[in-house]
N, C-alpha and C positions, 0 to 999 in steps of 0.2 A: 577462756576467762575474760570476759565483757569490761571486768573491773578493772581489769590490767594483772598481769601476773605479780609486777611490783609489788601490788597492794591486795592479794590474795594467799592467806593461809592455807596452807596443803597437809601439815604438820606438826602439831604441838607435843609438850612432853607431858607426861604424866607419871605422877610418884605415886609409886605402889604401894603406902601406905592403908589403902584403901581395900587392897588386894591387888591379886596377881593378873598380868594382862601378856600377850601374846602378839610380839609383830604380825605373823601371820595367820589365819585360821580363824579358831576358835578354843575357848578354853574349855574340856568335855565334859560334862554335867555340873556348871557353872550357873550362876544367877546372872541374867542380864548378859548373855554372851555376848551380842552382837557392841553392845558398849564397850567392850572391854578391848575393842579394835578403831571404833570411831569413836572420835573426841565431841564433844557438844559444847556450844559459844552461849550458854544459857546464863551462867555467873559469871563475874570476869577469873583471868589467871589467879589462883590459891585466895578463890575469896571464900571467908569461913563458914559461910555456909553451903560449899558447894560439895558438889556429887562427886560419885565412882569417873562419872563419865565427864566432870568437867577436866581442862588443862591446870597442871598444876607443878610443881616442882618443889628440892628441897634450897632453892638459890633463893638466899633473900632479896623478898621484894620484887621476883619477875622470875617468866618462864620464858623458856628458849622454844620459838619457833621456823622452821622450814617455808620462806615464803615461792610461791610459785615463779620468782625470776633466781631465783636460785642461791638466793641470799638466806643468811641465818641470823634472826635479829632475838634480843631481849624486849620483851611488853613488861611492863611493869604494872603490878596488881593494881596499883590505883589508874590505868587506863579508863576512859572515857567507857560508858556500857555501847553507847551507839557507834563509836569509834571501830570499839573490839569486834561488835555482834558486826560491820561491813567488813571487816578484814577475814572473817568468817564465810562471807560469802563470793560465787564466783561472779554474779549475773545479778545484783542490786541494783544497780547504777547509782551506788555513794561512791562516787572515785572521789569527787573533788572534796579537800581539804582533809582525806585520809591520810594520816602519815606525812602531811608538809610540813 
């Protein structure tokens, strides 16, 4: 992780709202399998117009995510888009002023 682990998502939640998803695997004769196991940084956390496959939670106002140094923090839906979309990645090189 080039970004720093600190400041790299490994892990978001997702409510099931949308449907049913699966820690492991795959879900068997499923639409859009492989989504329903990896998350996508395309909307921010529980924005209303987001997908199956965005992060999302029933917590007002922010989702719990697993960052790569081993910490669990809340993002809060009104997050920054270019903020959220670098903590999304391992190897961008937005470190600076992520998360300070």
């Amino acid at each position: 992780m080039l970004d720093g682990s600190s400041k790299t998502i490994l892990v978001g939640e997702r409510r099931s709202q949308l449907g049913c998803s699966a820690w492991a695997g795959v879900v068997v004769g499923a639409k859009a399998q492989r989504v329903r196991n990896v998350g996508v940084a395309d909307h921010t956390p529980n924005h209303p117009e987001g997908h199956f496959d965005d992060f999302s939670s029933q917590h007002p106002a922010g989702v719990n995510f697993l960052f790569g140094g081993a910490s669990v923090r809340r993002l809060n839906d009104s997050i920054d888009d270019a903020v959220y979309q670098a903590l999304c990645t391992r190897q961008g090189g937005e470190v600076e002023g992520v998360l300070d």
